[in-house]
N, C-alpha and C positions, 0 to 999 in steps of 0.2 A: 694353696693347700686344699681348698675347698675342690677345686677344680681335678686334682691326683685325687681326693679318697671317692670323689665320681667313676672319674676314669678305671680306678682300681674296684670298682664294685661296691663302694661302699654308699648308701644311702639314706641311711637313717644318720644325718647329725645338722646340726642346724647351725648358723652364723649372726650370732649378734652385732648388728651395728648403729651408734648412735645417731647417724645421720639418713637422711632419706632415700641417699641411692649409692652406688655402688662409686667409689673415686671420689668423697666428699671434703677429702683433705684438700685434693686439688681443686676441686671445685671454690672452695675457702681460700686459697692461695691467689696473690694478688696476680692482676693481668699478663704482666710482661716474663714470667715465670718460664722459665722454658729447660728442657731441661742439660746436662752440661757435657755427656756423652751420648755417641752414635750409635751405642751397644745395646741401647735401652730393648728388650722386650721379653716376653714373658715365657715358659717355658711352650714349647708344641703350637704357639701360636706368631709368627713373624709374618706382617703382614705389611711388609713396609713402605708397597708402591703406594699405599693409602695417605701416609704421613710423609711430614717432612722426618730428614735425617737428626736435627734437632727436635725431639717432639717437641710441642706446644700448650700449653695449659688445657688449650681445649682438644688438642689431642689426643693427649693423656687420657682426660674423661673416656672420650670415645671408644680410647684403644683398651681401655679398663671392661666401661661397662659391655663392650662388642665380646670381651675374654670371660667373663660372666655371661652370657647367651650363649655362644660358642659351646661352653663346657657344661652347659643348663645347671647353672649353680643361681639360677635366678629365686629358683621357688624352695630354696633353703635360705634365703637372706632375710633375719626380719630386720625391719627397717626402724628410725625413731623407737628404738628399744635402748637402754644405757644400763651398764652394769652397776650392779650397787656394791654389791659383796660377794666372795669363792670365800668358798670353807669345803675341806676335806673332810668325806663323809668319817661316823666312825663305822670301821665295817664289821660291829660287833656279830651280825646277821649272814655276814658270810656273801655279801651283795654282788654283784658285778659294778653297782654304781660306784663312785668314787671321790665327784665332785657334786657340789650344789651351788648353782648361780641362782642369784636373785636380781633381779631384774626391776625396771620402775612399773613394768607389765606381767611379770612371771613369774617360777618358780622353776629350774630345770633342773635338772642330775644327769651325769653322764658318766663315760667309764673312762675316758680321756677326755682334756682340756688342753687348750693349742690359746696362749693369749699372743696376738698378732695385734696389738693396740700400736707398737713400735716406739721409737726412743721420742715423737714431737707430738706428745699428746695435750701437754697440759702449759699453756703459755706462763713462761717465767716473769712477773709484775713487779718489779723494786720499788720499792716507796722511796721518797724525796722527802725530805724536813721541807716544812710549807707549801705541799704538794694541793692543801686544801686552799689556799691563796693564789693558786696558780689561775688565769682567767684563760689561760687559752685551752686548744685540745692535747687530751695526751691520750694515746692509744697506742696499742700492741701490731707489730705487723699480722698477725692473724685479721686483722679486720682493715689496712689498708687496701688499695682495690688498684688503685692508680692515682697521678698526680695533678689529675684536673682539678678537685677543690684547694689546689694547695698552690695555684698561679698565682705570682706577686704576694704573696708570703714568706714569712721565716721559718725555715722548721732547722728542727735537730733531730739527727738521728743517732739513736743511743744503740749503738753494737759495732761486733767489726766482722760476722759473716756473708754468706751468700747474699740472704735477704736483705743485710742493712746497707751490704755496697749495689745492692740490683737497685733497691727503693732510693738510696740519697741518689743514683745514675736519675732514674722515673721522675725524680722530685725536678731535678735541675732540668730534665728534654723538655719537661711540661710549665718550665716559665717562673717555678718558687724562687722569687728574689736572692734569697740566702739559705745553703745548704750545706750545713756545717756536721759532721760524723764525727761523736765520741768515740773513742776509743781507747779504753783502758790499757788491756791488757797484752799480752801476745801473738802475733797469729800470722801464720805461712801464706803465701800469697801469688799466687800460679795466672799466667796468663791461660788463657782458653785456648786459641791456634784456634777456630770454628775450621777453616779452609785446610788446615795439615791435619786434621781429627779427621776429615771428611776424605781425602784422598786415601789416610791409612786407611779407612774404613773399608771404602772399597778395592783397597789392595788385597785385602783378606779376605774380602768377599768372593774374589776372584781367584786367589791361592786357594780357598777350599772347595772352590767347584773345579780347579787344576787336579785336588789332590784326589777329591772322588771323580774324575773321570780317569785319572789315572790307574787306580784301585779298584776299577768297577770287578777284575775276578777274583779280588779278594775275599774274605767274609768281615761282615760290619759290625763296629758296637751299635746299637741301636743309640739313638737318644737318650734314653734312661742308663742304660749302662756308661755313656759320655758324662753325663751329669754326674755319677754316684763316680765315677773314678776324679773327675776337676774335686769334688769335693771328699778325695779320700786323702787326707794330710792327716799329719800328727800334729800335736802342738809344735814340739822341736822344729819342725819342716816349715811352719808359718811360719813360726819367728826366725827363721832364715831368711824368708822367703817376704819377710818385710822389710826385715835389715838392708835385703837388695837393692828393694825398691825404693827404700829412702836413700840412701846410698845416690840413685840413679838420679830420681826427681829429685832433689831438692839444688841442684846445679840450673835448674831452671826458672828458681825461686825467683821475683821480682824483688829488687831492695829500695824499700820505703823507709829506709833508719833516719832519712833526713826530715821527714814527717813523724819522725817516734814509731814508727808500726815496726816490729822486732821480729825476728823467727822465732818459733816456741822453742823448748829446750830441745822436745824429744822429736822425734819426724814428723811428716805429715801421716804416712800412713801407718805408723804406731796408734797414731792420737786419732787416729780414724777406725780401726779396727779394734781397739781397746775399750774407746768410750763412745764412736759412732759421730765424733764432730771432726767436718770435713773442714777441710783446707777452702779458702776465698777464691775460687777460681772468677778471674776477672772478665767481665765483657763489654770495659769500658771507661770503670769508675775512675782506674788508677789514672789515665790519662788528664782525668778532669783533676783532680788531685793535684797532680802535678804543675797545671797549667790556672792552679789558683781560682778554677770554681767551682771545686768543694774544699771545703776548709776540714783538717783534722784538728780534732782537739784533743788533747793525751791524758786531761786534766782528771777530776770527779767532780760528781754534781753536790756541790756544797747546801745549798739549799734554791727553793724556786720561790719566787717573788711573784707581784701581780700580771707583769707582763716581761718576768727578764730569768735568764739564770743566772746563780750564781757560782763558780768557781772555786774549788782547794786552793787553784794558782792567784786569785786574787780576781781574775776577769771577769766582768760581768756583761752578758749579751743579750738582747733583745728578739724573744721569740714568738710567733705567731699558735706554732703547734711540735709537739712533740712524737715522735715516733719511736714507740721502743721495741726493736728487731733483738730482742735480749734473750733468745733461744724459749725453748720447751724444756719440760721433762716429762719422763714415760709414766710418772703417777701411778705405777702399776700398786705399791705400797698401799694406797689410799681404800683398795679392793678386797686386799689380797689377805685374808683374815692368816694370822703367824706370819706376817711377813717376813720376818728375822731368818726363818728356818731355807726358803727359796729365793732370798734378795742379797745383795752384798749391802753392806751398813756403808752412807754416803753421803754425796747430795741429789746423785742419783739414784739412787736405790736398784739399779742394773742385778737384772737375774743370777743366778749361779745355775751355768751349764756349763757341759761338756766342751763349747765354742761350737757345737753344731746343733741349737735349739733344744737337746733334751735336758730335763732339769738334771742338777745332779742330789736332789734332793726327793723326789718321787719320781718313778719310771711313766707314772700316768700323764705327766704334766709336760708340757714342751712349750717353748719361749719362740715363735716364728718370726722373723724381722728385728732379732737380737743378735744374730749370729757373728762369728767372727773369721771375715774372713777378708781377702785384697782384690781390690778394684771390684768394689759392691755389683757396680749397677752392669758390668759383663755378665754377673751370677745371679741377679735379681729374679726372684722367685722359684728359685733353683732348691733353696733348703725346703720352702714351703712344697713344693712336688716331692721331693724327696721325705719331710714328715708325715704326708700325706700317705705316700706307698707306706710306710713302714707302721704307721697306726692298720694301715688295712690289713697288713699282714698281720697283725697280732690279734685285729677282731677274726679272720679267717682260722685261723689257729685255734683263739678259743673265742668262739661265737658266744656274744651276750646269754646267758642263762635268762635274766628278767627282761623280755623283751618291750616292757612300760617303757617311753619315751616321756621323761615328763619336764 
């Protein structure tokens, strides 16, 4: 976003972020992270003899903070700044400003606000009955790194997504004795294909340099006109356009019922573009599952002891450390002063827009990385280009009156 209200003219507006550079999510994200399509990149910038076709932890960085210099959205970034509080101005005064952030360093107002924090801000922690008894480690995948301290060890890992089947896979390549994955509840369960992802890849790649050399005396949509039509749907036309696709995928689903792991009620890409929680795409785990060295446990954590847990089913098992990959939430609520009036009431507290980042609750406020739409990471950064044009067109339209930036 930042990178479109440049491009589009726009230069007066600044980027809060709590971390020190630019990709510090990933940077936090443990080692082996990589990520799970070949579509990956960002809008105006595909640079992809650089990287592998799977980007890489540290690619991602690179290919992040390389899109930040690129579009010199470097010297609007403040860095270690963390938001405290938004409040909607009152605009008794007739102002152009409209918001005030407060900051653990500042004080700002603006005339639009764009909160791009996304759905994995704020790590979800469950407490355990005699969690204070416990002797061994218990942590958040947020702060696992990889599974060299956990060699000849027992751990559990508490979840059943991406991260918790990537980390119990990391646990066991790197020698942990015992690798055992709770899993409660339901969840869809897709193998990856790296090799059939990578052939389509470049079949496409190839059909669209077929169809523009085909088409060279034709006239073009530029880029931006491509983007604003992919992302001109109704609601009605998504939810066709999901139904399809679940419909399609879910024949490819792995069936784990013999381990307890169940397919959720509703599809995958309903329960992806609805609520933003993907599907377990596999690159490994399920095999070891199978062949007895990872264990599932279906059970609940009834309480933890000094060196053991204990079971609903009655089982009690001996553990070294604990790993809980138990999701995030977007925490936007925690900020977001009336949060009732621009959040849905939840466990999520998930915004109230349009499905394409604008609130429907003030026209000044837009939701970036909330959006609702199918197969995310083909359109990845696409809404954020596209909020970005359309805030510039409205400062063009009608140019700030109080030109204070404060």
């Amino acid at each position: 976003m930042a990178a479109s209200l440049k491009q589009f003219g726009i230069d007066r507006f600044a980027v809060i972020e709590k971390g020190d550079s630019v990709g510090t999510i990933w940077k936090n994200a443990y080692d082996r992270l990589t990520i799970h399509t070949p579509y990956f990149s960002l809008p105006f910038f595909q640079i992809s003899k650089r990287y592998s076709i799977f980007k890489t932890k540290n690619e991602m960085i690179d290919y992040l903070a390389s899109y930040a210099n690129h579009f010199q959205v470097d010297s609007h970034m403040r860095f270690n700044e963390e938001v405290q509080s938004i409040a909607k101005i009152n605009n008794l005064s007739n102002s152009d400003l409209n918001w005030e952030i407060k900051t653990n360093k500042d004080t700002l107002q603006c005339k639009f606000l764009a909160i791009c924090t996304g759905l994995n801000n704020k790590p979800i922690m469950p407490y355990f009955p005699g969690q204070e008894n416990y002797s061994g480690q218990i942590i958040h995948s947020q702060h696992y790194r990889n599974g060299v301290p956990y060699q000849g060890q027992r751990v559990l890992v508490v979840g059943s997504g991406n991260s918790a089947a990537e980390i119990a896979l990391d646990l066991h390549e790197h020698g942990a004795a015992i690798v055992d994955m709770l899993i409660r509840g339901k969840r869809w369960v897709f193998p990856l294909h790296p090799h059939l992802q990578t052939l389509q890849y470049w079949f496409f790649e190839a059909l669209y340099f077929v169809r523009n050399w085909l088409n060279l005396a034709k006239p073009k949509l530029d880029r931006m006109e491509q983007i604003e039509r992919i992302l001109s749907f109704s609601p009605e036309e998504l939810k066709q356009e999901i139904d399809a696709a679940d419909r399609w995928i879910k024949r490819f689903a792995v069936d784990l019922t013999e381990f307890s792991i169940y397919p959720e009620d509703r599809g995958p890409m309903d329960i992806e573009v609805d609520s933003g929680r993907v599907a377990w795409v596999d690159r490994g785990t399920v095999k070891h599952i199978k062949n007895g060295n990872i264990r599932v446990i279906s059970s609940s954590i009834k309480t933890l002891n000094l060196k053991s847990v204990c079971f609903e089913n009655g089982e009690e098992r001996g553990y070294d450390a604990i790993v809980l990959a138990t999701g995030f939430r977007p925490r936007i609520h925690a900020i977001l002063e009336r949060a009732d009036l621009y959040l849905n009431a939840g466990d999520r507290y998930l915004p109230k827009t349009d499905g394409k980042c604008r609130s429907l609750a003030d026209p000044t406020l837009y939701f970036v990385g909330f959006e609702k739409t199918l197969w995310r990471a083909s359109t990845y950064g696409h809404y954020g280009w596209l909020t970005g044009k359309i805030i510039a067109t409205q400062l063009r339209e009608q140019p700030l009156k109080n030109l204070a930036f404060t």
